[in-house]
C-alpha positions as CSV (number, residue, x, y, z in Angstrom):
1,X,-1.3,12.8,41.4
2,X,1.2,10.1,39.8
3,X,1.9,9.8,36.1
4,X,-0.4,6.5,36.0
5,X,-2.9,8.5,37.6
6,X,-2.8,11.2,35.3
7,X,-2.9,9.4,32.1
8,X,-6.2,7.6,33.7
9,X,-7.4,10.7,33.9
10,X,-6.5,12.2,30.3
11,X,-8.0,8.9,28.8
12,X,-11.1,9.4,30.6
13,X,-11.6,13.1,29.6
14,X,-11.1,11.8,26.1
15,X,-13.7,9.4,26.5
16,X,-15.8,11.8,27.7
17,X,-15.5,14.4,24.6
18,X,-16.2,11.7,22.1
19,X,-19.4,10.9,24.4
20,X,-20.2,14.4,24.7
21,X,-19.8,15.1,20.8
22,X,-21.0,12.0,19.0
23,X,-24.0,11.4,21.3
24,X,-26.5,12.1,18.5
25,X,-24.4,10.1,16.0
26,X,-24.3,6.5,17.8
27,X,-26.2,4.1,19.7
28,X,-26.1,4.7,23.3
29,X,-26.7,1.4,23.8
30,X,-23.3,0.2,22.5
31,X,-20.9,3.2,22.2
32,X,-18.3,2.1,20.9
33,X,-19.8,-0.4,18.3
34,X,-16.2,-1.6,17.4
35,X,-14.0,-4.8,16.8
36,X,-10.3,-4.8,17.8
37,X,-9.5,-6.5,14.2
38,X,-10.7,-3.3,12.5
39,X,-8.9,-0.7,14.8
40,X,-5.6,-2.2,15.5
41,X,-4.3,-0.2,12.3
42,X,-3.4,2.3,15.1
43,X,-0.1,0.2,15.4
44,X,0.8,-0.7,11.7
45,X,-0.7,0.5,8.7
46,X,-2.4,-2.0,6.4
47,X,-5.6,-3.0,4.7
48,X,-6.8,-6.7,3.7
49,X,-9.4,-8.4,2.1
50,X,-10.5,-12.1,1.7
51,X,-13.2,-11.5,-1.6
52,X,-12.0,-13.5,-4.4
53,X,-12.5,-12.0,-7.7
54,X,-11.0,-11.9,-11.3
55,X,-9.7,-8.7,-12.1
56,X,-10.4,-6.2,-14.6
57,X,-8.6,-3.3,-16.0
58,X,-11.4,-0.4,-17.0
59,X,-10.4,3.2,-17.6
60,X,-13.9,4.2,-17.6
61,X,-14.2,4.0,-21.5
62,X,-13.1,0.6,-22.4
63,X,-13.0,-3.3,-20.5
64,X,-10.2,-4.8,-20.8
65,X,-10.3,-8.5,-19.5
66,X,-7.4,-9.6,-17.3
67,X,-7.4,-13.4,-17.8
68,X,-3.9,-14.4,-16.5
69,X,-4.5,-17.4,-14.1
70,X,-1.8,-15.4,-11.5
71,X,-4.9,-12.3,-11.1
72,X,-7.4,-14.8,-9.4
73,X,-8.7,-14.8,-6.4
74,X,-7.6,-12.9,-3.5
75,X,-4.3,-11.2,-2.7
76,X,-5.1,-11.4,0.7
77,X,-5.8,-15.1,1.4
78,X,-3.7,-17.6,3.2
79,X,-3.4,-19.4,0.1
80,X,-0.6,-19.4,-2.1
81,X,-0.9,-19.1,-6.4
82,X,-1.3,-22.8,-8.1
83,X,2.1,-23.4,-7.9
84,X,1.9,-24.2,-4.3
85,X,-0.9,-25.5,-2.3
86,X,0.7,-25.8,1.1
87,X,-0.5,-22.8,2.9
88,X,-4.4,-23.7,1.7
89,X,-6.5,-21.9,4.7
90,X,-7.2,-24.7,7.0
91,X,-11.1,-25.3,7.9
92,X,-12.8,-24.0,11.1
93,X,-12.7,-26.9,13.0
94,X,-13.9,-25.3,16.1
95,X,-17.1,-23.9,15.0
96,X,-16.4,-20.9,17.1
97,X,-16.7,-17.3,16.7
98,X,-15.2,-14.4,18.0
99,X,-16.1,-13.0,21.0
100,X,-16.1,-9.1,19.6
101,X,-16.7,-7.3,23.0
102,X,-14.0,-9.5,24.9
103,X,-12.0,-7.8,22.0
104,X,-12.8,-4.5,22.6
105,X,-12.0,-4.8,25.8
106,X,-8.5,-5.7,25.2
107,X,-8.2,-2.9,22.6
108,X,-9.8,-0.5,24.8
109,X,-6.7,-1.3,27.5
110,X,-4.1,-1.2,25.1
111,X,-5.2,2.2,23.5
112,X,-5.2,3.7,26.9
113,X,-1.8,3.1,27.6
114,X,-1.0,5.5,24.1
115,X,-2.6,8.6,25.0
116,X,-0.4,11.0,24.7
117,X,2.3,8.7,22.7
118,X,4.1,10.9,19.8
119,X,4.6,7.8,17.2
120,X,2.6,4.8,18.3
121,X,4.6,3.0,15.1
122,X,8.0,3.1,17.4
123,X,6.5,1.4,20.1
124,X,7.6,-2.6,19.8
125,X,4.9,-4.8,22.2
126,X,3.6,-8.0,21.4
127,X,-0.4,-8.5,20.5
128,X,-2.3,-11.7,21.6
129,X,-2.9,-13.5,18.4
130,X,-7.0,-12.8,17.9
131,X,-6.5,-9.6,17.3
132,X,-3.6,-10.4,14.7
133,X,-4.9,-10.7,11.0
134,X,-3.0,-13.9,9.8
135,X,-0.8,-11.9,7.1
136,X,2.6,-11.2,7.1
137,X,3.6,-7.4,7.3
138,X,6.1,-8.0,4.5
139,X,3.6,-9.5,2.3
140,X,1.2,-7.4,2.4
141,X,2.9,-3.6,2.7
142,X,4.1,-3.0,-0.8
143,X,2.6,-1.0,-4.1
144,X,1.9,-3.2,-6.5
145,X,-1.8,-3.6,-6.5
146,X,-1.8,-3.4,-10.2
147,X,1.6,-4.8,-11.9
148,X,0.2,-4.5,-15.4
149,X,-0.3,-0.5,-14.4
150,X,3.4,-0.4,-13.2
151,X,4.8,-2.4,-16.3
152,X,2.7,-0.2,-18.8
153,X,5.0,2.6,-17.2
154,X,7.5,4.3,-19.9
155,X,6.2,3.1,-23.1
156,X,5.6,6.5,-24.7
157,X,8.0,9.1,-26.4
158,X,6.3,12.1,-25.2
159,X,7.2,13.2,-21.5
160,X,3.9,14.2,-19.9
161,X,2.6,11.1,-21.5
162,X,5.2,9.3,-19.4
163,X,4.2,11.6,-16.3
164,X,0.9,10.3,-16.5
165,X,1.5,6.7,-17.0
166,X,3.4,7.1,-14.2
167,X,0.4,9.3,-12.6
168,X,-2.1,6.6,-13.5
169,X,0.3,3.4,-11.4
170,X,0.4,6.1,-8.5
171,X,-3.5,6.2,-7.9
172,X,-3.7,2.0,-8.5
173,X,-1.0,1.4,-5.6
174,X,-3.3,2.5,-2.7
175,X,-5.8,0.0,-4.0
176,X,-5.4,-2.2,-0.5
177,X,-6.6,1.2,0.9
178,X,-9.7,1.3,-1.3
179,X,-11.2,-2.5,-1.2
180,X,-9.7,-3.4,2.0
181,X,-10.4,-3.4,6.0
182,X,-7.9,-1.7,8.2
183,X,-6.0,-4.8,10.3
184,X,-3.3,-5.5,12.6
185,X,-0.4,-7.8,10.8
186,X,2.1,-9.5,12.1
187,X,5.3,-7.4,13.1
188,X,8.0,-7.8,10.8
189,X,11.4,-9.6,12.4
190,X,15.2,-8.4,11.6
191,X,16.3,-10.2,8.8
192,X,12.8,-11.6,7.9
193,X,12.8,-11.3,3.9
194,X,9.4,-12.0,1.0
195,X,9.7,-12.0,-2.7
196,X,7.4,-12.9,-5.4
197,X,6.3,-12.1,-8.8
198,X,3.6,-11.2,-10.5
199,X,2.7,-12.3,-14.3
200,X,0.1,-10.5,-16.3
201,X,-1.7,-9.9,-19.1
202,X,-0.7,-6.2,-20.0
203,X,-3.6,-4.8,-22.0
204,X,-3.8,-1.3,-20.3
205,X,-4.4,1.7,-22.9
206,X,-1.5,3.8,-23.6
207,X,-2.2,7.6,-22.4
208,X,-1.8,8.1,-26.4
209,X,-5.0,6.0,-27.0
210,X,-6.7,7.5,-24.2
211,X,-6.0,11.3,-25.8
212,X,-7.3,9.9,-29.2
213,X,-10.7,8.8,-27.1
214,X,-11.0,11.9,-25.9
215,X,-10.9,14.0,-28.1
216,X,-13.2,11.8,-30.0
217,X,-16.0,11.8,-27.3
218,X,-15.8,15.8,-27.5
219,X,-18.1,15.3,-30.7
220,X,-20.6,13.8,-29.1
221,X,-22.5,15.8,-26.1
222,X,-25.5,12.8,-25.2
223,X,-22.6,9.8,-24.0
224,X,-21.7,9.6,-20.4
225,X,-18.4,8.7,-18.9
226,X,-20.1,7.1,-15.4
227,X,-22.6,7.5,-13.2
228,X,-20.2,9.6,-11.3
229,X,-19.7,12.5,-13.5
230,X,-22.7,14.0,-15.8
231,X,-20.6,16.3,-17.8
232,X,-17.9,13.9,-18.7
233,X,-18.1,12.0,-21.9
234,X,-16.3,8.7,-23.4
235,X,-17.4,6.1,-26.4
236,X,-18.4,2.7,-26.6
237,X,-16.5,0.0,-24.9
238,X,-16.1,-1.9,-28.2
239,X,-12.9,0.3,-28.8
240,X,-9.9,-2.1,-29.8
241,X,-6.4,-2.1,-27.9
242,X,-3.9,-4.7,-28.3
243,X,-2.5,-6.3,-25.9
244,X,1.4,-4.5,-25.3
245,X,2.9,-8.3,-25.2
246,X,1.4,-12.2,-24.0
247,X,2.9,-12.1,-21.0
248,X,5.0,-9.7,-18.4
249,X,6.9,-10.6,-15.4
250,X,7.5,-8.2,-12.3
251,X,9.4,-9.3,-9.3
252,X,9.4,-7.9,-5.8
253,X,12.2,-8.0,-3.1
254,X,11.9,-6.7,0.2
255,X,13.8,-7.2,3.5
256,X,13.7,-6.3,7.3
257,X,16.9,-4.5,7.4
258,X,16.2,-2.1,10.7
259,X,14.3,-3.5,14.1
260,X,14.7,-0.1,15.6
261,X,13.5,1.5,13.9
262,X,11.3,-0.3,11.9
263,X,12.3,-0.1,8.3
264,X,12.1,-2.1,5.5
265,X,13.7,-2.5,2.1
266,X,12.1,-3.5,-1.3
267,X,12.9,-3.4,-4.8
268,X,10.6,-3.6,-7.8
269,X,12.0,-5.4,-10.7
270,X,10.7,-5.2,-14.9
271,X,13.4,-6.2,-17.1
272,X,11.0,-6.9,-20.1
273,X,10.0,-2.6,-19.8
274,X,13.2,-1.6,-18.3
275,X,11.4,-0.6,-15.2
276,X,12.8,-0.6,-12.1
277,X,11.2,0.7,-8.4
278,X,12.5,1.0,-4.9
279,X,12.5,2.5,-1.9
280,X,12.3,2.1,1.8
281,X,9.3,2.0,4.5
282,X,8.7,3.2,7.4
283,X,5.7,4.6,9.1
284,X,5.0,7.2,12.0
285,X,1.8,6.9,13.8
286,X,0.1,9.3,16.2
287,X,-3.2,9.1,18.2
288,X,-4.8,12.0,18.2
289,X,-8.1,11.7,19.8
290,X,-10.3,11.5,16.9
291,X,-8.4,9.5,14.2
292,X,-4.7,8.0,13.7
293,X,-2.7,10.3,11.9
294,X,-0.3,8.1,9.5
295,X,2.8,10.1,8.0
296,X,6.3,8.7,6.2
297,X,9.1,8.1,8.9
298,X,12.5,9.6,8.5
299,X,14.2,6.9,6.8
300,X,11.4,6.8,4.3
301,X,12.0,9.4,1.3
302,X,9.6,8.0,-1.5
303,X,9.4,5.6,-4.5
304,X,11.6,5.8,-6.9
305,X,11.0,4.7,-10.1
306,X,13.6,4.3,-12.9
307,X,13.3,3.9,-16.3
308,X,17.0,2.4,-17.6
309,X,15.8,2.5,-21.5
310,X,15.8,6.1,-21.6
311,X,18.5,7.1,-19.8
312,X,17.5,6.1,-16.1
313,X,15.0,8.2,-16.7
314,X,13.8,9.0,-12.7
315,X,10.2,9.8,-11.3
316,X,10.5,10.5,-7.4
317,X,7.3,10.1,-5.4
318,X,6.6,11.0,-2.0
319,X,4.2,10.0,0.0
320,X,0.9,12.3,1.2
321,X,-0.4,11.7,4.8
322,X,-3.5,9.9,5.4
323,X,-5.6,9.6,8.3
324,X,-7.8,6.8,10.0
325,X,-11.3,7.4,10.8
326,X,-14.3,6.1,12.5
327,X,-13.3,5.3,15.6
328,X,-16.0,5.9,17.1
329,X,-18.7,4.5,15.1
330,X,-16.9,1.7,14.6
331,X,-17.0,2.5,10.6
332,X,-13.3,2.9,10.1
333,X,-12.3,4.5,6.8
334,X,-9.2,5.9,5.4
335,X,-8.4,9.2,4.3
336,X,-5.5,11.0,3.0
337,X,-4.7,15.1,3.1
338,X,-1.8,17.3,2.4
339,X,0.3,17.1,-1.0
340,X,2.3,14.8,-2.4
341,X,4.8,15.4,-5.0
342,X,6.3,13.6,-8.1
343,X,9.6,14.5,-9.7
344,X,11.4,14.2,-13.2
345,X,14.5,15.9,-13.1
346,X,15.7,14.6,-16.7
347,X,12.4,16.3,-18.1
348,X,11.8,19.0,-16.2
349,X,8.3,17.8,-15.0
350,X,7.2,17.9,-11.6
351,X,3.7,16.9,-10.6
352,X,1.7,18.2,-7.4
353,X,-1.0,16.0,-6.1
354,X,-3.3,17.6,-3.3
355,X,-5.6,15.5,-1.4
356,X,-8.7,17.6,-0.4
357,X,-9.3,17.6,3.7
358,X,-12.4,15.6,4.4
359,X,-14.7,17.3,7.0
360,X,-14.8,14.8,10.1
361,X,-18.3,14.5,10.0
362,X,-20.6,13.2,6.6
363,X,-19.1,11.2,4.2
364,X,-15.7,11.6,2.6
365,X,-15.2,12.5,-0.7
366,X,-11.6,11.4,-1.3
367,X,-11.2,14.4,-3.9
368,X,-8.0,14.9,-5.9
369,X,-6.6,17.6,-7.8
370,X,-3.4,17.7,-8.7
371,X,-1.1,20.4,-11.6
372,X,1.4,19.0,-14.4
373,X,3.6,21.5,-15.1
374,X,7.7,22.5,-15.8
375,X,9.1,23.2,-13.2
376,X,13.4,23.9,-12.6
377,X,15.1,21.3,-10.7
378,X,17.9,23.2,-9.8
379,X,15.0,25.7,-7.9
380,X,12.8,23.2,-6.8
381,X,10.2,26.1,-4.6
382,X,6.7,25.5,-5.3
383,X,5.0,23.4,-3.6
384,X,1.4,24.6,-3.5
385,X,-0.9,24.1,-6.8
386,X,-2.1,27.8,-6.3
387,X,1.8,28.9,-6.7
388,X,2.4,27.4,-10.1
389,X,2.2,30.1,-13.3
390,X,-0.6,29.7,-15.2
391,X,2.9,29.4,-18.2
392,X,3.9,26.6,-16.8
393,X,1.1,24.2,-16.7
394,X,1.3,21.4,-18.6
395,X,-1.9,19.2,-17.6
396,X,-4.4,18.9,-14.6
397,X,-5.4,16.2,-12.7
398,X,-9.3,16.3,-11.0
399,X,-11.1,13.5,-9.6
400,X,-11.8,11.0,-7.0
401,X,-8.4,8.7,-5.7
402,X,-10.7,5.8,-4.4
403,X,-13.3,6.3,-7.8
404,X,-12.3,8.0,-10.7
405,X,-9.0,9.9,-11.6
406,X,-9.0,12.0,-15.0
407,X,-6.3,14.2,-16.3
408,X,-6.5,17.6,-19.2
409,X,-3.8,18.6,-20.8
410,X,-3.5,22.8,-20.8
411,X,-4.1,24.8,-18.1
412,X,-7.9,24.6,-18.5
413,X,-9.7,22.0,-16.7
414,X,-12.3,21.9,-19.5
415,X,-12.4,18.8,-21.1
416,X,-11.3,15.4,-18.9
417,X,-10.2,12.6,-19.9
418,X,-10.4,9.7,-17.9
419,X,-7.2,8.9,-16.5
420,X,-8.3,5.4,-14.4
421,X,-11.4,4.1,-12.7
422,X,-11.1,1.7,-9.7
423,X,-14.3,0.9,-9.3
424,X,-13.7,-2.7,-10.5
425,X,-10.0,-3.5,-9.5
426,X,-8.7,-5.4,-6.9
427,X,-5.2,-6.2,-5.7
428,X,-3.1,-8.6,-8.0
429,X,-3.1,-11.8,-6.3
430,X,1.1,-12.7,-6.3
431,X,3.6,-16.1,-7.3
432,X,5.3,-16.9,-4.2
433,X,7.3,-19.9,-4.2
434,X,6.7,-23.3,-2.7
435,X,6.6,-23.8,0.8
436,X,9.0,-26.5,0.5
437,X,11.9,-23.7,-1.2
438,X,10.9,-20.9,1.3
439,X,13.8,-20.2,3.7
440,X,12.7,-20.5,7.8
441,X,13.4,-16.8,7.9
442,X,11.1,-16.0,5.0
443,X,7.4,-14.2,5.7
444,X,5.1,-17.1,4.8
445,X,6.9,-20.3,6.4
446,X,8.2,-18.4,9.4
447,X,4.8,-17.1,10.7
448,X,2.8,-20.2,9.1
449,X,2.2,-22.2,12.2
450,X,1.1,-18.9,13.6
451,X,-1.1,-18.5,10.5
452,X,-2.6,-21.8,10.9
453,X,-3.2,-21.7,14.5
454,X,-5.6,-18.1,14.1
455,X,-7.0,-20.4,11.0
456,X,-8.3,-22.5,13.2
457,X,-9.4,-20.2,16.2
458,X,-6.6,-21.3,18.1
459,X,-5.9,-18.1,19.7
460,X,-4.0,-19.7,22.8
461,X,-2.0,-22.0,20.6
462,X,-1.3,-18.8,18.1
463,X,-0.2,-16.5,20.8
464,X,2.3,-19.1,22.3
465,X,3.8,-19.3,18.7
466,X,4.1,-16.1,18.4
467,X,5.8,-15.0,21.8
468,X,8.4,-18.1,21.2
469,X,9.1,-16.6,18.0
470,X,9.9,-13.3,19.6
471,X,11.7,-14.4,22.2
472,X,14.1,-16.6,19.6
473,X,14.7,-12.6,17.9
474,X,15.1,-11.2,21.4
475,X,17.9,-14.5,22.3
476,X,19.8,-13.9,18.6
477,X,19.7,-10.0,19.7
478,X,21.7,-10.9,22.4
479,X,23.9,-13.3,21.1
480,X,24.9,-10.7,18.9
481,X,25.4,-8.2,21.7
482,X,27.6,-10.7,24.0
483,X,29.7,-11.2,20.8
484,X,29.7,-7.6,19.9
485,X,28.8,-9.2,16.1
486,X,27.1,-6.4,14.0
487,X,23.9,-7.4,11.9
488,X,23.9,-6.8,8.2
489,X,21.3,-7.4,5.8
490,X,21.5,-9.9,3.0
491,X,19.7,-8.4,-0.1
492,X,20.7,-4.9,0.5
493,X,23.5,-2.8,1.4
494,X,23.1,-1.5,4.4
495,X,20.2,-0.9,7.0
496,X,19.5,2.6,5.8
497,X,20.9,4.8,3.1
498,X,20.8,8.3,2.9
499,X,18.9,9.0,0.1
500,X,16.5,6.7,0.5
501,X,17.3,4.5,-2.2
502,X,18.6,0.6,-0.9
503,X,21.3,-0.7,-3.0
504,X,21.0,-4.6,-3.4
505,X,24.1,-6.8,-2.7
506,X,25.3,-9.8,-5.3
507,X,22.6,-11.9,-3.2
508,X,19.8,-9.7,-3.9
509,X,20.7,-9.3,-7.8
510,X,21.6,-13.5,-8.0
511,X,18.0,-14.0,-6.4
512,X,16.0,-10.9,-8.5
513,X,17.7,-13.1,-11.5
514,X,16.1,-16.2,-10.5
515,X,13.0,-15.2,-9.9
516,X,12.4,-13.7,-13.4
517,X,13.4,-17.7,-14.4
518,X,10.7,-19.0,-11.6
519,X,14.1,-20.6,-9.6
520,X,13.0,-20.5,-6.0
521,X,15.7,-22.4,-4.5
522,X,17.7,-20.4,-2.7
523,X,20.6,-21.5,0.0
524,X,19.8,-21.0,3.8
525,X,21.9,-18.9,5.6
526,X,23.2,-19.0,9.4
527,X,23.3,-15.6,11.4
């Protein structure tokens, strides 16, 4: 029996067992009751969604309004902010829809060919365009859901306070993961760059205020925190907070710098709070019958966050592992296991976050629990909540990462304060600039024409783009190779670093400098 044989066989046998073991669970009629635009996430991991909304920061005791123009609508859309109206989604001229089995189909052929694969995220091929979601990789893949979260980072004195402001951005970045649909983006190219900003409102509660709440609510046994939680208590929502200043800017830089493999750069800038993120990404993907298991590639080591106005002040975040479910029913959903851990070496305060492993049938419960404590740097050996001495804990963290998050302080567990509830928040919609400043090379303008062919149901059209713009990477590639010319990235030093933090080059500092002035012009340039 040949290899192709072989592999025929092992994708049928796996058919079979999700027959066999799911045959009281779904229609027999239709199987597999899926669409090839909600399982593609097998090959890049990303989550969209096209609701507009205005956005609203609650903590579960208070609403605070978010009313800065820059937080409406959808993060997701085609369209740009008001500063640029150029990439407004086209209308459906064609009237058509989707043919959704012709889709699976296709998806069903290209899945068979990675049974077996060890890291489906290595593997470069090139999807027809309907089964593309009309997004940039670049655009969408970064963690700032919630820029008035990350901004309100470092503004107390006390250092658990700052662990949990830091805590309390960690749970809002995966809110593309919450609100979202899993989707296939376009495949970022070498050299291929995106930046934007974000402007907000910041009127997010300091951990401080929260505390003062808390301990308030302890007086009073009748009030209720939400519906999710009968034993938790807060006070009315007419509590005052004022606003930490009119308006904050936060700027985002990110670049291609590695084809093979995939990696990209970013940096997160906040002058105004002396905040300052990076890190690099990179996924590894694997197929393992049931779900797609989704874990941090080699090059990728974390977020790092840095707070220069006390003393680069460092929090170092890694990332947990999450898994993609539903593939069967056709009900994908997104859950995450194993720890994750977050770092203060100048403090002394590490934080262990453990994701609860969801039972693969019945619905998830996306719990959390996570320990504060003090922990040595130069001894850095537990890495299990159950190993930490009961001396040592500084706080507890309990809850729900897609719901509710809340935090203690002690040991005990006994009374929880609400940490964040993102029930009601949806992705920060970004400032890009105009088309007519964006650089060929940059996400929006180089894959517009791609964009606005999908727009339109012009799935032909789309794919032709698409493979022409592949084949122009492929052709520089080899122009390169023939004149034995090394690729190097613009905005950051280097492809990779070892530590996984990018450095940025005088480029990449001139053009995190302009946009913090809104100057989008920036000077083309030639590989």
């Amino acid at each position: 029996m040949g290899s192709a044989e072989r592999k025929d066989l092992k994708f049928s046998m796996v058919i079979s067992s999700f027959q066999s073991s799911f045959q009281r669970h779904v229609p027999s009629v239709k199987f597999f009751r899926l669409t090839a635009s909600n399982l593609l996430y097998l090959f890049s991991s990303s989550y969209t969604t096209k609701t507009p909304t205005n956005l609203e920061y609650l903590t579960g005791i208070m609403s605070s309004s978010i009313s800065s123009e820059s937080h409406k609508g959808s993060l997701y859309s085609t369209k740009t902010s008001s500063s640029d109206n150029s990439l407004e989604e086209p209308e459906n001229k064609t009237g058509k829809s989707t043919d959704d089995s012709s889709k699976l189909r296709l998806f069903m052929g290209i899945l068979k060919k990675f049974v077996g694969v060890a890291d489906i995220a290595t593997v470069r091929f090139s999807l027809p365009a309907q089964l593309l979601e009309p997004t940039p990789n670049l655009e969408y893949w970064n963690y700032i859901d919630q820029p008035s979260v990350f901004a309100a980072i470092g503004l107390s004195n006390d250092p658990v306070e700052r662990m949990l402001e830091v805590l309390r951005f960690w749970f809002t970045k995966d809110l593309k993961y919450v609100k979202g649909k899993p989707c296939k983006p376009y495949n970022s190219t070498l050299g291929e760059f995106f930046r934007c900003n974000w402007e907000v409102n910041n009127e997010i509660p300091t951990i401080a205020e929260l505390k003062k709440i808390g301990e308030g609510s302890r007086s009073s046994s009748r009030s209720k925190f939400s519906r999710n939680s009968s034993t938790s208590t807060t006070v009315s929502k007419s509590f005052s907070i004022s606003p930490i200043s009119d308006k904050i800017k936060v700027s985002f830089l990110t670049e291609q710098t590695s084809h093979h493999p995939p990696v990209s750069a970013f940096i997160v800038d906040c002058p105004e709070r002396g905040l300052q993120a990076r890190g690099f990404d990179q996924i590894t993907a694997k197929f393992t019958g049931m779900s797609v298991k989704v874990s941090p590639g080699e090059h990728n080591f974390g977020f790092y966050i840095t707070l220069k106005d006390r003393d680069d002040e460092e929090y170092h975040l890694t990332h947990p592992t999450a898994h993609i479910g539903g593939l069967i029913r056709g009900n994908l959903n997104v859950t995450v296991c194993e720890q994750c851990y977050i770092t203060c070496k100048k403090t002394q305060i590490k934080t262990i976050l453990h994701y609860v492993e969801e039972s693969w049938l019945g619905k998830s419960q996306n719990k959390v629990e996570g320990v504060i404590f003090k922990y040595n740097p130069s001894n850095d050996v537990i890495m299990k909540i159950k190993d930490v001495p009961e001396s040592d804990i500084l706080g507890r963290i309990s809850g729900a990462w897609k719901e509710t998050v809340y935090f203690s302080l002690g040991s005990s567990n006994k009374h929880r304060i609400p940490l964040v509830d993102l029930t009601p928040l949806y992705p920060a919609e970004k400032i890009v600039p105009p088309m007519t400043f964006q650089l060929p090379n940059e996400s929006r303008r180089q894959w517009y024409p791609v964009t606005e062919a999908i727009d339109e149901r012009q799935y032909s059209k789309a794919t032709s783009l698409k493979l022409e713009l592949e084949e122009k990477q492929r052709m520089k590639v080899k122009e390169r190779e023939q004149k034995d010319t090394k690729w190097t990235p613009r905005f950051f030093v280097g492809a990779l670093t070892p530590e996984g933090r990018p450095e940025l080059t005088s480029e990449g500092k001139e053009v995190l400098l302009h946009l913090q002035k809104n100057e989008w012009k920036l000077e083309e340039k030639i590989d």
